[in-house]
N, C-alpha and C positions, 0 to 999 in steps of 0.2 A: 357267440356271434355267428350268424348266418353266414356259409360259403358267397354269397353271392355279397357282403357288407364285405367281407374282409378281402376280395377283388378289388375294392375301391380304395385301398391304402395298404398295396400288396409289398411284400421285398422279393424278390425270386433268387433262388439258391440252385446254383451247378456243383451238382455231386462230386468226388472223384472218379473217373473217369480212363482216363487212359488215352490211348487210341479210338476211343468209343467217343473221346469231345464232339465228335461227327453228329452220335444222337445229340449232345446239347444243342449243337447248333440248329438242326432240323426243328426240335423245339423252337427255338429262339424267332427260327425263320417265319413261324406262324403265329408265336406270339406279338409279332412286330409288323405283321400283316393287320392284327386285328387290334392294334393299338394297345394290348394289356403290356407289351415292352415297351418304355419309350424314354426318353432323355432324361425324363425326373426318377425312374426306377432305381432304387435300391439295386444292387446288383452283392451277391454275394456268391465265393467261390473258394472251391477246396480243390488241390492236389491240379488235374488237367481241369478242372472247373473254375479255378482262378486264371485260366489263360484263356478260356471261353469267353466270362469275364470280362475280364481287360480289355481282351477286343473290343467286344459290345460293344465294353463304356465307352471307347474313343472310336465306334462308328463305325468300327469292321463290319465289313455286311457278313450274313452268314455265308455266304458264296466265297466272298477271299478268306474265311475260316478255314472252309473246307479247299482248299490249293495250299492253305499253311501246314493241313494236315497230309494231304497228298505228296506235297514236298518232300516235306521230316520222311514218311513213310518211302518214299524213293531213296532219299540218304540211307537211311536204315539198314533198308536190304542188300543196297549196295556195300556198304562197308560193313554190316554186320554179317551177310552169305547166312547160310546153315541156321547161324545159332540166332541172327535177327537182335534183338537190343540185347540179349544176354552175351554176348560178344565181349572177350574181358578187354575193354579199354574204351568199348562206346559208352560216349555221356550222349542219352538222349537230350538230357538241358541244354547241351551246346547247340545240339542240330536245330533247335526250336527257337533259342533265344533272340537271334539276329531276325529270322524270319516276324517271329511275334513283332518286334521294336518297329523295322522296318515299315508291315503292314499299318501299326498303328500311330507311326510319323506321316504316312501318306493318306490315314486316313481323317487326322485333323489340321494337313496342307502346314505340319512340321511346328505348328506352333504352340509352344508349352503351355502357356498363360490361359489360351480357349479350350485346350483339354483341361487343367487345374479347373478352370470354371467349370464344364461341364460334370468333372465330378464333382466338385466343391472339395479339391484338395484330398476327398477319402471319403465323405459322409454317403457319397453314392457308391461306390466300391469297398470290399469290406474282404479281404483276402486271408484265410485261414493257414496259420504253420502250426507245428508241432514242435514244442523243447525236450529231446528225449530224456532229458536230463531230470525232468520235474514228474514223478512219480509213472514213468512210462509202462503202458502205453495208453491204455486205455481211458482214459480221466481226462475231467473239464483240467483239471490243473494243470495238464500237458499241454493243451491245446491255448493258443491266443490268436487273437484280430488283429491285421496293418489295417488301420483305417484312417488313415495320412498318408499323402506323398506330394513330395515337392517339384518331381518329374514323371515326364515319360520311363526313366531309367528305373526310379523307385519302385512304380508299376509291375515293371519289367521283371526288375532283383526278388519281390513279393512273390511273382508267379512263379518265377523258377526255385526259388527256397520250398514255394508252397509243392512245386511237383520233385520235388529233389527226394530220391529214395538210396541211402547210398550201396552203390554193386548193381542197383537196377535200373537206374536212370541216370543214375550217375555215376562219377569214379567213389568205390570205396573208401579212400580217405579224406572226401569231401572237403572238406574245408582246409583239411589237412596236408593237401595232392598240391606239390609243388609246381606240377606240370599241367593242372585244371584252372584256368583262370574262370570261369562261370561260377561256380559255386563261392569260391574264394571273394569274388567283385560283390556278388549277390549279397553274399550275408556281409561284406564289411558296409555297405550302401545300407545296408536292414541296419546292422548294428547303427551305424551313425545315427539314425533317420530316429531310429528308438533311445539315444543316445543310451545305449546302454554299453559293454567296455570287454568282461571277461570271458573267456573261452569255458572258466571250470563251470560257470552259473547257465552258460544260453548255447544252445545249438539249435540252427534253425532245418528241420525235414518237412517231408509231406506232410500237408494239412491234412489229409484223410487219414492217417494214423489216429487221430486221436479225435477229429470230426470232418467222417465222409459223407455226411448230410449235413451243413451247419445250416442253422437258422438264429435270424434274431427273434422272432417270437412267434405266437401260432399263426401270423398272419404270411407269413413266409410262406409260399408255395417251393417245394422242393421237386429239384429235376433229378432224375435216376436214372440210368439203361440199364440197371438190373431195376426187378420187380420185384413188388412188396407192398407193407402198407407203412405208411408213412402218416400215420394222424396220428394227432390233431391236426398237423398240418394238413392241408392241400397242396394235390402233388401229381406230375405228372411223370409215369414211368411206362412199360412193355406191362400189358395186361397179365392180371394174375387167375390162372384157371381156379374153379372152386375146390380142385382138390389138392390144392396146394400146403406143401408143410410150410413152416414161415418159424426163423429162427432168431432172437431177439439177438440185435447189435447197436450198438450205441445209442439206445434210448427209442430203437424204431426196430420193424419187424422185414426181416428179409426171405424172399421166397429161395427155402431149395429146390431148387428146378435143374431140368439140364438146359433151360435156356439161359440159366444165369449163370451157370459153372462153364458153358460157353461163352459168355458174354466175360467174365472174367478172362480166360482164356484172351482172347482177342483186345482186352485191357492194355493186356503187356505186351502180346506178341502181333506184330503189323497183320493185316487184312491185307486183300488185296482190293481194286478201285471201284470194282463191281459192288464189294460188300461195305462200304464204308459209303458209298450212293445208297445201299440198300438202308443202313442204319441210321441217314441221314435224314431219308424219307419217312421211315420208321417214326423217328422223331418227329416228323412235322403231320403224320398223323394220328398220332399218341395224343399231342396236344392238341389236334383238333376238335378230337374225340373228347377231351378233356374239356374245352371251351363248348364244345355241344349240350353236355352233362351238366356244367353248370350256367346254361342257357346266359352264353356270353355272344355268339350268335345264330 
């Protein structure tokens, strides 16, 4: 199929991410300029790319993304000092979860019913976890799709299971931390929603554990802030110089670079405002760059 046939019945996928959600959104911001993002889009999301995601679908512009992420990123360093999320007892889930719900109760004027339609209940939203339980880590059998939800909260519990790493984003005994209620609400909301029941069979972590690029097929355009190559798919990521080593990871090829052992680096550990406008921007001319290339305008 022609790059330019398989724009016309595209899904778009937010990598994991991190603190780097900033490049998703910058992406987003120009794919939404030029109508290739728009109400009927498939939307799929891994790890911080299911809270990218989310937003989208119920409307967040990329502008209140990025003050969701400036937010969290102030919390952060306030109460983490020195060590920043690695701080033993900051749950980044926590700092994110109210902010995410928040923005996207005001972004469809609080009403459940018009968001459910605009996603159609999940067929447009398509949120990636991890069971570390089922052959971890690496494998399709680890990895499953929420592609149903009944609320804004569902949404919500999806994203933060999908970005929950436990000791890094969140408290180490996750589910288990009598004094964490985010993880604990998330996954029993998950659990219901999947009506699924036991603790020994299901744990829900990050979706990029087990798929940091998900796609539903080659028609998925995949978004990245590390570089690489990403085909069959079509993808927009931080360009790759031609002398670039490129190392196979979950079914796609990743550039070792120092731009991406940086870009890691700043995944986990906050940026300051400067650089998170820079990465922002980044993104919104990756993708323009990307929409030139395949003479979209």
């Amino acid at each position: 199929m022609m790059a330019s046939q398989r724009l016309l019945s595209h899904s778009i996928s937010f990598s994991g991410a991190g603190f780097l959600g900033c490049y998703h959104l910058g992406v987003a911001n120009c794919l939404i300029k030029y109508g290739i993002l728009n109400k009927n889009t498939l939307l799929l999301g891994s790890s911080a790319g299911s809270i990218v995601a989310s937003g989208i679908s119920a409307g967040v512009s990329p502008g209140d993304g990025m003050n969701i992420i400036i937010e969290c990123v102030k919390r952060v360093r306030h109460s983490g000092g020195l060590l920043d999320t690695l701080r033993p007892g900051l749950s980044l889930v926590d700092e994110i979860e109210s902010l995410l719900l928040d923005a996207m109760l005001k972004a469809c004027n609080y009403d459940n019913e018009y968001f459910m339609h605009r996603i159609q209940h999940g067929k447009l939203l398509h949120i990636y976890l991890t069971n570390p339980l089922k052959s971890f880590p690496h494998t399709k059998s680890s990895s499953f799709c929420v592609n149903y939800y009944r609320d804004f909260k569902d949404v919500v519990a999806a994203s933060m299971l999908s970005s929950f790493i436990p000791g890094v984003t969140g408290p180490l005994l996750g589910v288990f931390d009598p004094k964490n209620t985010t993880i604990r609400n998330s996954y029993r909301k998950i659990q219901t929603l999947l009506n699924r029941e036991s603790l020994k069979t299901e744990l829900y972590w990050d979706g990029g554990i087990s798929a940091m690029f998900p796609k539903k097929n080659e028609s998925t355009i995949i978004i990245s802030p590390l570089s690489g190559d990403f085909s069959p798919n079509l993808f927009i990521s931080p360009k790759l110089t031609t002398d670039s080593k490129l190392i196979q990871y979950q079914g796609f090829r990743v550039g070792i670079t120092q731009e991406n052992i940086t870009s890691l680096h700043r995944m986990i550990i906050s940026s300051d405002l400067k650089e998170l406008e820079n990465r922002f921007h980044s993104g919104y001319d990756d993708a323009k760059r990307f929409l030139n290339t395949q003479n979209m305008i």
